[in-house]
Structures are given as C-alpha cells and as structure tokens.
TIRO-643620 format. One record per residue: residue number from 1; residue in three letters; x, y, z of N, C-alpha, C in turn. Coordinates in Angstrom, 2 decimals. Layout:
N
{pos NUM; code ala; n.xx X; n.yy Y; n.zz Z; ca.xx X; ca.yy Y; ca.zz Z; c.xx X; c.yy Y; c.zz Z}
...
This chain:
85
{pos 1; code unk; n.xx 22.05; n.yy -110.41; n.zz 83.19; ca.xx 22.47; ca.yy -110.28; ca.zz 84.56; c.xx 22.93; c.yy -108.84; c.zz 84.81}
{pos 2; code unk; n.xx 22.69; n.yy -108.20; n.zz 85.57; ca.xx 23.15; ca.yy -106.90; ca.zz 86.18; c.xx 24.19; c.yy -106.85; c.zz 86.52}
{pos 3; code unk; n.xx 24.94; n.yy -105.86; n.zz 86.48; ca.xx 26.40; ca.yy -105.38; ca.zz 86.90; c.xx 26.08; c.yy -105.25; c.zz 88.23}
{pos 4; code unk; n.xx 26.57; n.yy -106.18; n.zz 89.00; ca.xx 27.13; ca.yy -105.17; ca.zz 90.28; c.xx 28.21; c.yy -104.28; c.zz 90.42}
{pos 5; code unk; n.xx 27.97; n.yy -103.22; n.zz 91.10; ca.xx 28.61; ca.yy -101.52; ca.zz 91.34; c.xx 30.09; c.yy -102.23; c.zz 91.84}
{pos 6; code unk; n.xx 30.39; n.yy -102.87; n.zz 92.39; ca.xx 31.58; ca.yy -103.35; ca.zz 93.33; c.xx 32.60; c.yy -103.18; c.zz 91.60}
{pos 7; code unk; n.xx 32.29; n.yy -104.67; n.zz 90.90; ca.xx 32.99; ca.yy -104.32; ca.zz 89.63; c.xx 32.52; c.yy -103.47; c.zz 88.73}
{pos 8; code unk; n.xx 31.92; n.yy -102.84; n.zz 88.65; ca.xx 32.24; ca.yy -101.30; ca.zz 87.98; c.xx 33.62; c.yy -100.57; c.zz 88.52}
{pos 9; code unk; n.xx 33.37; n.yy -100.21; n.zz 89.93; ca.xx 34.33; ca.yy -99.79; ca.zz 90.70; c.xx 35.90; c.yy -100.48; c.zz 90.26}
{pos 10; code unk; n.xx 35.85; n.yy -101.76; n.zz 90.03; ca.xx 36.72; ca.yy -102.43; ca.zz 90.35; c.xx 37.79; c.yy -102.25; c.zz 88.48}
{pos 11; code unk; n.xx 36.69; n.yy -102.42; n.zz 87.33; ca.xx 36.60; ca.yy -102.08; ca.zz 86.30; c.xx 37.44; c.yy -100.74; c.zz 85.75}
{pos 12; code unk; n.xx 36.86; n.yy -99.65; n.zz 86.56; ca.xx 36.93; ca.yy -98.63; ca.zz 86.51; c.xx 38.95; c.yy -97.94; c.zz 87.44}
{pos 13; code unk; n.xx 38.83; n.yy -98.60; n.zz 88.25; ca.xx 40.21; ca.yy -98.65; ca.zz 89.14; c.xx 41.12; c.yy -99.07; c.zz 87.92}
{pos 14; code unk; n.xx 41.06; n.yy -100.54; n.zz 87.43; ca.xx 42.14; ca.yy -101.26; ca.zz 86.44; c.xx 41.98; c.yy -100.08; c.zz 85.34}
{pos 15; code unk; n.xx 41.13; n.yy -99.31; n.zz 84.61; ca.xx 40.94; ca.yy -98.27; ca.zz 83.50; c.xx 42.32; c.yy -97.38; c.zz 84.15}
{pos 16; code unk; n.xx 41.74; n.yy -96.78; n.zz 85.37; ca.xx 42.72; ca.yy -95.59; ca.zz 85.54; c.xx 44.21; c.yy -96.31; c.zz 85.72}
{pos 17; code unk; n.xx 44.67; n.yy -97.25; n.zz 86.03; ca.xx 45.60; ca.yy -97.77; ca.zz 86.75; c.xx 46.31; c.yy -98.05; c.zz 84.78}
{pos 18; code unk; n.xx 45.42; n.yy -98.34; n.zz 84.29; ca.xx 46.22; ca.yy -98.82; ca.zz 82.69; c.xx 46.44; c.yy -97.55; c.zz 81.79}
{pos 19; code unk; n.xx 45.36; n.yy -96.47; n.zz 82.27; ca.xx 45.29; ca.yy -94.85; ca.zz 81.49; c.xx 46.88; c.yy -94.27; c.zz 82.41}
{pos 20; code unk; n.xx 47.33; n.yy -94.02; n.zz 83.66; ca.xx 48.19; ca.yy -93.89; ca.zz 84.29; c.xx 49.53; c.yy -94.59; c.zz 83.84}
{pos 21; code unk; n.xx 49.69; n.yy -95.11; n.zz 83.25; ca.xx 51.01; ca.yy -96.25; ca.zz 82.22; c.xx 50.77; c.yy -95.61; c.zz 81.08}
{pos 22; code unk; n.xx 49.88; n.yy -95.28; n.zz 80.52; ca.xx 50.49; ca.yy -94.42; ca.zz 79.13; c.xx 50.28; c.yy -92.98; c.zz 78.66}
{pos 23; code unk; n.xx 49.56; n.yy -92.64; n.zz 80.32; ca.xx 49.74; ca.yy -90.79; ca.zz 80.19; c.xx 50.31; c.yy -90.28; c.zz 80.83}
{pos 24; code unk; n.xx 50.96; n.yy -90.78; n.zz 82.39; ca.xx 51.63; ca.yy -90.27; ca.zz 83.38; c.xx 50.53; c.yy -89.90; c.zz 84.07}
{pos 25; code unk; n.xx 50.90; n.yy -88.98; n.zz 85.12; ca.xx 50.83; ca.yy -88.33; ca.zz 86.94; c.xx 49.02; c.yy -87.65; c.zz 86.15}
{pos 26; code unk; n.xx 48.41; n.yy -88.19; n.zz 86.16; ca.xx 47.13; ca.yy -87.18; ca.zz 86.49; c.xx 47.07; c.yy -85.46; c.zz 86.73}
{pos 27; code unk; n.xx 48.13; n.yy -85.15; n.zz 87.57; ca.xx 47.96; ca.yy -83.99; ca.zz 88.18; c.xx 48.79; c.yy -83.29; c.zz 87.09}
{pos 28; code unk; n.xx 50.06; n.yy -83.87; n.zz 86.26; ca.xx 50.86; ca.yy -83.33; ca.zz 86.04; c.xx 50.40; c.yy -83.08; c.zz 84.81}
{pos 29; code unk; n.xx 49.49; n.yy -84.25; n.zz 84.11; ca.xx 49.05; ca.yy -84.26; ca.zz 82.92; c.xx 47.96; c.yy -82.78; c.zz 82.77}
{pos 30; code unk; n.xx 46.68; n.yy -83.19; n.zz 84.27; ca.xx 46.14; ca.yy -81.57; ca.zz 84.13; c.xx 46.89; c.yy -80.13; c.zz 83.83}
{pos 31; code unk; n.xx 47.73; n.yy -80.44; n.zz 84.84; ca.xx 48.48; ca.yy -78.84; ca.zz 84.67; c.xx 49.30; c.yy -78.32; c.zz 83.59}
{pos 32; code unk; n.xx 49.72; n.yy -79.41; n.zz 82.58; ca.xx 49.83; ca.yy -79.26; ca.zz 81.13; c.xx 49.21; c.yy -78.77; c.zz 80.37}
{pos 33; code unk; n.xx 47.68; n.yy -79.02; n.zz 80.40; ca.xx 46.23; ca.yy -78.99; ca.zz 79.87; c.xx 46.34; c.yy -77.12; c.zz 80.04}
{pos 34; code unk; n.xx 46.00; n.yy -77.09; n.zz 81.21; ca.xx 45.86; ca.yy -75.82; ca.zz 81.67; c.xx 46.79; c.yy -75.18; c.zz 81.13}
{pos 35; code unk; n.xx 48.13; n.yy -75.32; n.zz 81.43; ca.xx 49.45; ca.yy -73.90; ca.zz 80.72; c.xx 48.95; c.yy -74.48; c.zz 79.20}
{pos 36; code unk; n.xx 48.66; n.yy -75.12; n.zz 78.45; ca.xx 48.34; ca.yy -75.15; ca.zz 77.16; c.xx 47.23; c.yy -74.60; c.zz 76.92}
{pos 37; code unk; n.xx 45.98; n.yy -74.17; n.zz 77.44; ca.xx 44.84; ca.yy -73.65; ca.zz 77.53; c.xx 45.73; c.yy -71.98; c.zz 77.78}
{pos 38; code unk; n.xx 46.09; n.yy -71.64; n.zz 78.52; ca.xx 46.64; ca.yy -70.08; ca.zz 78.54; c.xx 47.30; c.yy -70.00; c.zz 77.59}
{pos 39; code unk; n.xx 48.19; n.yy -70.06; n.zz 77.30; ca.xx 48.86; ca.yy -70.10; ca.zz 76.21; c.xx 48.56; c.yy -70.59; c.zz 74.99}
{pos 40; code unk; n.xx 47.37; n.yy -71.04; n.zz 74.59; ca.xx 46.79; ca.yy -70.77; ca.zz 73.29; c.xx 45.55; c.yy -70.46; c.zz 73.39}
{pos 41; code unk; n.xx 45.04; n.yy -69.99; n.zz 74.42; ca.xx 43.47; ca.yy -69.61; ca.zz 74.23; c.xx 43.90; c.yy -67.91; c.zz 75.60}
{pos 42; code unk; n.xx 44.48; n.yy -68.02; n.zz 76.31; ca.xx 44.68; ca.yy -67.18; ca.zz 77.33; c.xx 43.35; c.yy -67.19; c.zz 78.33}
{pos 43; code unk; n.xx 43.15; n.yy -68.71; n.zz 78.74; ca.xx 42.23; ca.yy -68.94; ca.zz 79.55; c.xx 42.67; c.yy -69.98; c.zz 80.57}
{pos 44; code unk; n.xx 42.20; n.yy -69.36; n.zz 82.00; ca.xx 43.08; ca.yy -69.64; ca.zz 83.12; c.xx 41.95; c.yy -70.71; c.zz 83.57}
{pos 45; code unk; n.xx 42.31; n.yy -71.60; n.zz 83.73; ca.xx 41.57; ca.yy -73.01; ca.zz 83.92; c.xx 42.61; c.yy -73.84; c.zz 85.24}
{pos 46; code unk; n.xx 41.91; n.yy -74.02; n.zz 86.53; ca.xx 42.63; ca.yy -74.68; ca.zz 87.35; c.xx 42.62; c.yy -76.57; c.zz 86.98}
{pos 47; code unk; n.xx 43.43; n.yy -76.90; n.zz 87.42; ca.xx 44.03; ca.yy -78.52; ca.zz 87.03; c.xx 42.13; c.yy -79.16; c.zz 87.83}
{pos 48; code unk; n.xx 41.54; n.yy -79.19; n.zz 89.09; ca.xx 40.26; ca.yy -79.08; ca.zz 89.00; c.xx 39.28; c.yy -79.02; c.zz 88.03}
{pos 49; code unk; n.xx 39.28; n.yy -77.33; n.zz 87.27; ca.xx 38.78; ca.yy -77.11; ca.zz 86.51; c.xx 38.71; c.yy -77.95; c.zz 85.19}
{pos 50; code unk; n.xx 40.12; n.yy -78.19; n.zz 84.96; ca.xx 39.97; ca.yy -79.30; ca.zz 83.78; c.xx 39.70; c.yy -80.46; c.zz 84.07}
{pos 51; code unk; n.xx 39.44; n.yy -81.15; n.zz 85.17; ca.xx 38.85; ca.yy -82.19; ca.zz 85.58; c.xx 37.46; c.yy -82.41; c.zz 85.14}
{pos 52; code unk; n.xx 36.72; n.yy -80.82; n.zz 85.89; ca.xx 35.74; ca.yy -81.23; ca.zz 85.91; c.xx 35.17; c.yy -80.76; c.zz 84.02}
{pos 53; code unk; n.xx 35.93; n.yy -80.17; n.zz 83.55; ca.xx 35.55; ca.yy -80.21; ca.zz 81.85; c.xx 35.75; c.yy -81.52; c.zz 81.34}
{pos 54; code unk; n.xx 36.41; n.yy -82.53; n.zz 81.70; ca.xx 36.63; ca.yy -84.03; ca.zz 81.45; c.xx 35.35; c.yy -84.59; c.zz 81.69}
{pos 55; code unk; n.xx 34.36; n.yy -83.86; n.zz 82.93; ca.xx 33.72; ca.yy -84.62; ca.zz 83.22; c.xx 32.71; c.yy -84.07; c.zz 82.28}
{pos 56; code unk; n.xx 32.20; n.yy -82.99; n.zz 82.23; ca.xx 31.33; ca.yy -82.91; ca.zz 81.75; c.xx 31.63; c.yy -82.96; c.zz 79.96}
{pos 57; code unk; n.xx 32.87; n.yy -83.31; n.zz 79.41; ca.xx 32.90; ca.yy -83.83; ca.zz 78.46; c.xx 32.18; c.yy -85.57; c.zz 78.35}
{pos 58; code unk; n.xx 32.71; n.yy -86.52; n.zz 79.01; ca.xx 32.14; ca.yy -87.50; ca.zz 78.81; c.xx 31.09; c.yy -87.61; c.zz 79.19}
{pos 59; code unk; n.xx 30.01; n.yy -86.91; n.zz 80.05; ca.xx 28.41; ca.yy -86.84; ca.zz 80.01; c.xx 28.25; c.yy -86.62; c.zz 79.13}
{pos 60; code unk; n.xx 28.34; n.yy -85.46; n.zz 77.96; ca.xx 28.12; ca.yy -85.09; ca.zz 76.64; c.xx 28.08; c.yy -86.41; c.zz 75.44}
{pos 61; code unk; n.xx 29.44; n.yy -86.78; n.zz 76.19; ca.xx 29.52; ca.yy -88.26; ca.zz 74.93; c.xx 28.49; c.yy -89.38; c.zz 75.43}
{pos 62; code unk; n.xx 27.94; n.yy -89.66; n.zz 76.76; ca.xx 27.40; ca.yy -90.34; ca.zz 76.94; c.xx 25.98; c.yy -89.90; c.zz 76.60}
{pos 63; code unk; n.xx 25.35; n.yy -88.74; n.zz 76.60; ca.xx 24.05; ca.yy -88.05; ca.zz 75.94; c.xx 24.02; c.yy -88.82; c.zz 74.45}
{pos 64; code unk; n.xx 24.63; n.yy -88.61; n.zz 74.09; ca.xx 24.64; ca.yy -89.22; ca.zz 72.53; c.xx 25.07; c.yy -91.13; c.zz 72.28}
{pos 65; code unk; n.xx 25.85; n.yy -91.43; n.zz 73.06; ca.xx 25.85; ca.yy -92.79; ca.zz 73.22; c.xx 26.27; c.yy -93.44; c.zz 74.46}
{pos 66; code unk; n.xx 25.27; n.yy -94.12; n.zz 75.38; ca.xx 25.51; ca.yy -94.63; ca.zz 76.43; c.xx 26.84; c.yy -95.90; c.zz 76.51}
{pos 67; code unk; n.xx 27.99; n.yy -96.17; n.zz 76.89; ca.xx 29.11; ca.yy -96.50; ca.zz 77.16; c.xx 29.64; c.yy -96.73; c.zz 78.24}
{pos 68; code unk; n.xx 30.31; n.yy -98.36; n.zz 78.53; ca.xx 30.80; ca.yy -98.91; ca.zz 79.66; c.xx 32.30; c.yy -97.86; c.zz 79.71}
{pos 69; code unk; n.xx 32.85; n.yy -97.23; n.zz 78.77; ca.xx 33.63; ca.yy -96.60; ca.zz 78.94; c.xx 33.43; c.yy -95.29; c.zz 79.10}
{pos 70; code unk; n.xx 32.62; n.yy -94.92; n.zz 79.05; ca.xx 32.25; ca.yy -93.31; ca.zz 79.26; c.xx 31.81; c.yy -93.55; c.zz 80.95}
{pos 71; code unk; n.xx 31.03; n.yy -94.64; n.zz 81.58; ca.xx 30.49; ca.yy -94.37; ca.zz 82.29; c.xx 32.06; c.yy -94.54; c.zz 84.12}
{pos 72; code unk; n.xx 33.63; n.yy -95.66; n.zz 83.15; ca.xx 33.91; ca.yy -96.15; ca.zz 83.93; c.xx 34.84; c.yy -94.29; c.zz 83.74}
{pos 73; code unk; n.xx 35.32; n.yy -93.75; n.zz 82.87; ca.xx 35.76; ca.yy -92.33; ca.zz 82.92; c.xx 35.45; c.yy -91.41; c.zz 83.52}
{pos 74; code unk; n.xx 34.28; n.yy -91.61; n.zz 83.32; ca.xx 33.36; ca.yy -90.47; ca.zz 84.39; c.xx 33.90; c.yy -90.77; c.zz 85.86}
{pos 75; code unk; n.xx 33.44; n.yy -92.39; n.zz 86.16; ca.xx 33.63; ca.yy -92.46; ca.zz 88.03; c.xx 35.32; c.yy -91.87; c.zz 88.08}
{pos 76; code unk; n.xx 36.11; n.yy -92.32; n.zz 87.14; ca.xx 37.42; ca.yy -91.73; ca.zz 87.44; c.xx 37.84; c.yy -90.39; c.zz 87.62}
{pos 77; code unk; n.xx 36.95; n.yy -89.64; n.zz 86.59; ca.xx 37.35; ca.yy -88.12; ca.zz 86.42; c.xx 36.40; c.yy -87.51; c.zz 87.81}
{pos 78; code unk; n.xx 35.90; n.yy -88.17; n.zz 88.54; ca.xx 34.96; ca.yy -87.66; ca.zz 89.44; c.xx 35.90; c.yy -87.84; c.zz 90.84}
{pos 79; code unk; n.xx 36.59; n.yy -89.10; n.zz 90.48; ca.xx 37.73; ca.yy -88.96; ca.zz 91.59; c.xx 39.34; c.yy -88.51; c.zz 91.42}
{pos 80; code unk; n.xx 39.39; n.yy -87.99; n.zz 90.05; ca.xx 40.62; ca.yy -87.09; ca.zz 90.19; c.xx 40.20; c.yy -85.84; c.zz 90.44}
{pos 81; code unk; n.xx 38.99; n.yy -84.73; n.zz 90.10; ca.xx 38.73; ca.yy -83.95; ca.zz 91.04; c.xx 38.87; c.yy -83.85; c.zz 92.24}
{pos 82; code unk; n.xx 38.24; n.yy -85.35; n.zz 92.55; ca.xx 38.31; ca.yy -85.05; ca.zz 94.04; c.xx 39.54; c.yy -84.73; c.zz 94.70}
{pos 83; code unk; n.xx 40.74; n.yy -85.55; n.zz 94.13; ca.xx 42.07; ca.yy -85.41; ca.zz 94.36; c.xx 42.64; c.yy -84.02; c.zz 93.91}
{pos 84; code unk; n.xx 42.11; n.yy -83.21; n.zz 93.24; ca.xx 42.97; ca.yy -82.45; ca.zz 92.63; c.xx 42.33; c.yy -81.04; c.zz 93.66}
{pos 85; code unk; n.xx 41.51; n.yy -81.62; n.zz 94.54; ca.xx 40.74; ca.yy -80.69; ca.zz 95.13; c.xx 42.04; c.yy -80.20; c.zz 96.66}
C-alpha cells in the first residue's frame, strides 16, 4: 500500500515535535552550531546556512541509503529553513 503524503507530513510533524523535547529551540540550537563552527573552524555560517547543510547532509545519507527517516528530516530541515529565513 502506498504512503499517503498527508501522513508523511503528519509523521514527520510528531519527528520534529519529539526531536524539539530533547534538543531544544531549533533556532537556538542552529546558532550554537554556527558560534561553534567560528570558533573552531573560523567559518561564518548563518543559522539558515546550517539548515540548509542539514539538508544537504541527509540527501547525502539518503544517496547511499534510502530512509523513512532521512526522508521525514529532510521535510523538517526544509521547514526550519524556511523559518530561519
């Protein structure tokens, strides 16, 4: 039987909503990322920017193995960009 997109979506919402309980604020978590990226690499990466390296990290993982979790990360990291935009 085929997935319908509705629960993917829906799938994918409960992911971020359970990832958000044991990493904190999205935004706050990026901008960590980033002052940790300057400060050990001295590379200026906007909270965006590391979004969208999230994203194109889990395409990478999905090149090599296709995944209900890579694919529900992706729709997420595609809409914390959007937010972080």
């Amino acid at each position: 039987m085929k997935t319908n997109y509705w629960n993917i979506l829906k799938d994918s919402a409960k992911i971020a909503e359970e990832r958000q309980e044991q990493y904190g604020d999205i935004k706050e978590n990026c901008d960590n990322i980033s002052a940790i990226l300057e400060t050990a690499f001295k590379l200026s990466l906007s909270s965006k920017q590391i979004a969208e390296v999230m994203i194109a990290t889990k395409l990478a993982r999905n090149l090599h193995k296709e995944s209900d979790d890579n694919t529900a990360d992706l729709i997420n990291y595609i809409a914390i960009r959007k937010q972080l935009i």
